[in-house]
C-alpha positions as a printed NumPy array, in Angstrom:
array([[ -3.334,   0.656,  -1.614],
       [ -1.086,  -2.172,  -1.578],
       [ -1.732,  -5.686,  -3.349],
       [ -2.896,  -8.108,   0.149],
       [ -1.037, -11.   ,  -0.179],
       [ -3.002, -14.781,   0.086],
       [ -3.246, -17.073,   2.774],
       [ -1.314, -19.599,   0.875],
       [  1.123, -17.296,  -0.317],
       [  2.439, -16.76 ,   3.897],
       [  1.574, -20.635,   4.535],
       [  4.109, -21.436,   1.961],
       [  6.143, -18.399,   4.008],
       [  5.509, -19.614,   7.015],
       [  6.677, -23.17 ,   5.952],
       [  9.931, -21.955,   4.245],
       [ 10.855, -20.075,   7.841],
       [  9.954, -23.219,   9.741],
       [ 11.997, -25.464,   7.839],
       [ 14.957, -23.076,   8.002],
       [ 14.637, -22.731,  11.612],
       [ 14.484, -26.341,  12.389],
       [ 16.067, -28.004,   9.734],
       [ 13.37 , -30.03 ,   8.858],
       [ 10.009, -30.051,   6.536],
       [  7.045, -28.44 ,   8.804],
       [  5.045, -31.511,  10.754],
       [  1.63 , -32.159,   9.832],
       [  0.582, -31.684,  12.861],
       [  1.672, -27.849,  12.834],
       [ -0.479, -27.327,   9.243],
       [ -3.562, -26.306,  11.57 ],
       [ -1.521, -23.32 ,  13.409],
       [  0.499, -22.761,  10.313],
       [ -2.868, -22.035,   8.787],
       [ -4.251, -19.873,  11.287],
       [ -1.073, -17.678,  11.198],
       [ -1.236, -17.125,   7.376],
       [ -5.014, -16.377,   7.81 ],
       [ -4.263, -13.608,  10.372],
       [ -1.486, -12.056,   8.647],
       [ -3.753, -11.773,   5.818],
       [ -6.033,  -9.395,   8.217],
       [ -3.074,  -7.654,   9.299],
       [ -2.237,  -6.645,   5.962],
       [ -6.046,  -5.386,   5.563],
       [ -6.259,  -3.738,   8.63 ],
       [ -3.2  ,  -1.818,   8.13 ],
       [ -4.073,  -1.178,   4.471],
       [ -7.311,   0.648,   6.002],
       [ -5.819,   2.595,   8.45 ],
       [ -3.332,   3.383,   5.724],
       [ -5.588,   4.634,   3.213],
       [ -7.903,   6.427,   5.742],
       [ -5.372,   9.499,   5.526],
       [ -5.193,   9.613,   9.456],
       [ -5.15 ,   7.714,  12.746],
       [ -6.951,  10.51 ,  14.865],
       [-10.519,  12.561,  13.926],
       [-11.83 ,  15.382,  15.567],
       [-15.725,  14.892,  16.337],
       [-17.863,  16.349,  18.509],
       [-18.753,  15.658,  22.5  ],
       [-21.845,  15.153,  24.576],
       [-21.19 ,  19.18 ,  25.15 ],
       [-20.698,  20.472,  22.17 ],
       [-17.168,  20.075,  22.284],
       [-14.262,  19.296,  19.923],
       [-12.49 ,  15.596,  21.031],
       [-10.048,  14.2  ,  19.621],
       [-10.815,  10.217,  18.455],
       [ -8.435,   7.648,  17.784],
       [ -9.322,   5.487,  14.746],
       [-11.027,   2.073,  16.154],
       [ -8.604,  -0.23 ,  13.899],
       [ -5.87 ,   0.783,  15.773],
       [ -6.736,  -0.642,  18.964],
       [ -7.862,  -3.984,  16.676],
       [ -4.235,  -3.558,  15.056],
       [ -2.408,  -4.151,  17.879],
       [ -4.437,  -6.916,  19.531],
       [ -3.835,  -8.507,  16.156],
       [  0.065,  -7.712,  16.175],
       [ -0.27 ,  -9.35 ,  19.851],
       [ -1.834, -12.496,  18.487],
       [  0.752, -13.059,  15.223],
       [  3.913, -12.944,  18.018],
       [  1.895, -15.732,  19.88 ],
       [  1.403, -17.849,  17.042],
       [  4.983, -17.005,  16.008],
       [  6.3  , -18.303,  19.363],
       [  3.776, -21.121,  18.796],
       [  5.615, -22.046,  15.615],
       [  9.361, -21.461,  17.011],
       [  9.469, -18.425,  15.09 ],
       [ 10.747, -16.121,  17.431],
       [ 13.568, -15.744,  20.056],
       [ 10.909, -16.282,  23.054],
       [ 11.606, -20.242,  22.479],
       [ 14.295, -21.769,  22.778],
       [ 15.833, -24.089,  19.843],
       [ 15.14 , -27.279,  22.166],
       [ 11.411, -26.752,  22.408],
       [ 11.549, -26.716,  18.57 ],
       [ 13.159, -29.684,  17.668],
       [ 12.244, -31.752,  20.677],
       [ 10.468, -34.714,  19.922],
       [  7.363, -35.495,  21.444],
       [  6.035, -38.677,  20.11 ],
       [  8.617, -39.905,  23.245],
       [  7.246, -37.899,  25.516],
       [ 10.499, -35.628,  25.143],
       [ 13.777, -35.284,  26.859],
       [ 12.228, -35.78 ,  30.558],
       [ 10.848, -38.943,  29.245],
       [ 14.514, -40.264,  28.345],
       [ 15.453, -39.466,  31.507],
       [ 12.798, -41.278,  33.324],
       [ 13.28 , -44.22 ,  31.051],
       [ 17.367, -44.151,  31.817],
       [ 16.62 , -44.005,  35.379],
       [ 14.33 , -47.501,  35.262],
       [ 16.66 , -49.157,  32.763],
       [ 14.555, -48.559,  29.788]])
C-alpha cells in the first residue's frame, strides 16, 4: 500500500500549480477551495489505495435464487463521483483547460472586464 500523501502536502501543490498558471501568489480568498481540493485528493488517494489492495474490482456472491452474480466493488462507483468532483474543483481553481486564461486572471474587485466597459461607456 502506498504512503497517502497530507492535505497540506497537495495545498502547498495546489498553490505551486496556481501560481504557475496565473502568474501570481494564490488569493486568499481561494485558500477555502484550495483546501477542500487537497482534502479530497487525500480521499482519492485512500479510496484508490482500497480498491487497490482489495486484490479485485468484481466478487462473485450469491442471488436471491441461489445464483452466482457477479458484484462490482462499491468504492468504485464512490471513485468516480470523487474523480467527478476533483475536475470541478480543478476548473474552480483554473486548473484545467475547461477555463479559459481570462476567467483566471480577471479581476473582480472591479466588477471585471464588463464593468470597464460599462464604466467607458458613461465616462468613468
Amino acid at each position: 500500500m502506498a504512503k497517502i500523501r497530507s492535505a497540506h502536502a497537495y495545498e502547498l501543490e495546489l498553490k505551486k500549480m496556481i501560481k504557475s498558471r496565473t502568474g501570481v501568489d494564490c488569493e486568499v480568498w481561494l485558500l477555502p477551495q484550495v483546501r477542500a481540493t487537497a482534502s479530497n485528493m487525500v480521499m482519492i488517494d485512500k479510496v484508490q489505495d482500497e480498491l487497490m489492495g482489495s486484490g479485485s474490482l468484481v466478487s462473485m456472491a450469491t442471488g436471491s435464487m441461489g445464483q452466482s452474480k457477479a458484484e462490482v466493488n462499491p468504492l468504485v462507483a464512490l471513485y468516480d463521483k470523487m474523480q467527478r468532483t476533483l475536475l470541478m474543483q480543478f476548473e474552480a481553481l483554473g486548473l484545467n483547460y475547461n477555463i479559459t486564461p481570462n476567467k483566471v486572471t480577471e479581476p473582480t474587485k472591479q466588477g471585471g472586464s464588463e464593468h470597464d466597459k460599462l464604466m467607458e461607456l458613461f465616462g468613468g
